[in-house]
N, C-alpha and C positions, 0 to 999 in steps of 0.2 A: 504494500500500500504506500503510495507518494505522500510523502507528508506534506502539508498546507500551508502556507502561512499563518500565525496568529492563531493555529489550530488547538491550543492548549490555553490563549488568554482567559484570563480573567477579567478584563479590562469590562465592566460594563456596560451593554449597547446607548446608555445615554450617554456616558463620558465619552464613546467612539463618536458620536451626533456631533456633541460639544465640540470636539475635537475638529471634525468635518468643517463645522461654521467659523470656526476661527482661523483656518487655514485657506479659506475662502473669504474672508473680511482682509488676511494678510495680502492676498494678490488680488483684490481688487474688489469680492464681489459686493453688490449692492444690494442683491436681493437674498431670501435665502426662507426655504420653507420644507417640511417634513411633513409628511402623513403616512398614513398605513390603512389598508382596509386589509379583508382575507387571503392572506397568500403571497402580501407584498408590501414593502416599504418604498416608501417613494420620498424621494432627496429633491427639490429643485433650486436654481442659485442664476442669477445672471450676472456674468463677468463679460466683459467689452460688450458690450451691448446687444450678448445672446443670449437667449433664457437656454438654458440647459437643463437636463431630468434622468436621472438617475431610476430605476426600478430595480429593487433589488428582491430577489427571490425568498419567502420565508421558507423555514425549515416546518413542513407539516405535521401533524400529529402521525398520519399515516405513514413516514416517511422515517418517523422519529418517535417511537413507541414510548420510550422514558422521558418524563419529563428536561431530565438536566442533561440530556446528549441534547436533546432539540434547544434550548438553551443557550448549550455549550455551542453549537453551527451558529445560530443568532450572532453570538458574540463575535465568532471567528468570520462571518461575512462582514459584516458593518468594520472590523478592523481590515479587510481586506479592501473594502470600500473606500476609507482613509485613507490609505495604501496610495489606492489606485489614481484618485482623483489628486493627492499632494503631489504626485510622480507626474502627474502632466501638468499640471499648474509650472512647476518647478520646470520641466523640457521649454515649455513656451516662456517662464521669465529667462530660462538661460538661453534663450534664439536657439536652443536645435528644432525647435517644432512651431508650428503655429498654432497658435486656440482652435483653429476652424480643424486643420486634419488632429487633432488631440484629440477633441472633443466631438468631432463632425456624426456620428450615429446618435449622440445623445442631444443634439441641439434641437430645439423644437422649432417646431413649422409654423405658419398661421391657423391651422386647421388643431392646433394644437397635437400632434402626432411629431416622433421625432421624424430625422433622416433616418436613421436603423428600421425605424417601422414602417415607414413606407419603402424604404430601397432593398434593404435585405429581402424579403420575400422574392424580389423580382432575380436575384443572382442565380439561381440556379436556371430558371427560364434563357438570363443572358448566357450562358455559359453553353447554353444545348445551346439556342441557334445563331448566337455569336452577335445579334442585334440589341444595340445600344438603345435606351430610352431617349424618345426625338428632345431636341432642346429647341426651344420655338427662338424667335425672331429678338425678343423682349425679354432673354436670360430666365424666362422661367423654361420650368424643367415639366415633361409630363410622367408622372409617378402613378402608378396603380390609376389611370384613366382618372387622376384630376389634374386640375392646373396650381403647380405652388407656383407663386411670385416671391 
């Protein structure tokens, strides 16, 4: 079995939150909001003037029969969540990367949907017949038969 990151923390999933929001006030962001419903914790923040969104996968009951394994996952994604998100923050303040290809699946759309959710579905279609999604005249893109602008 591959060991995890943070697979043994103890760190608890609010002080990980905590921790999220102030590394995200440090490089820049202005906005910043958490929620959860069944199955899923949801992170959003806007830095350069992107709204960004995060969904993070919960550990289920069925999934995770004792209480404090299912717990124990909890804690260990939302630290791997911190992780991931200070690791790109930090690529784009040190110019190896830019905010848009870091961040570009989790950015949201007007439709409120990100890029991941509307463009990923479509990769394995692109890949079998080799045809790209048209880009109209006006730099919008056509994704799953609508028009982002």
């Amino acid at each position: 079995m591959t060991r995890r990151y943070a697979q043994t923390t103890s760190v608890p999933v609010e002080r990980s939150k905590q921790e999220i929001e102030r590394v995200l006030t440090r490089y820049g962001a202005d906005q910043f909001i958490s929620g959860w419903e069944h199955g899923r914790a949801m992170l959003g923040f806007r830095v350069h003037d992107r709204m960004v969104r995060f969904e993070l996968p919960l550990p289920s009951a069925e999934d995770y029969k004792q209480q404090a394994r299912r717990e124990q996952e909890n804690r260990q994604r939302w630290r791997a969540l911190l992780l991931v998100i200070k690791a790109k923050l930090e690529a784009v303040e040190s110019q190896i990367a830019t905010f848009e290809s870091e961040f570009l699946a989790h950015i949201v759309l007007p439709n409120n949907r990100t890029v991941g959710q509307e463009f990923i579905p479509q990769l394995s279609q692109i890949y079998k017949t080799g045809k790209m999604p048209k880009l109209l005249g006006d730099g919008a893109v056509t994704l799953n038969a609508e028009i982002v602008k």
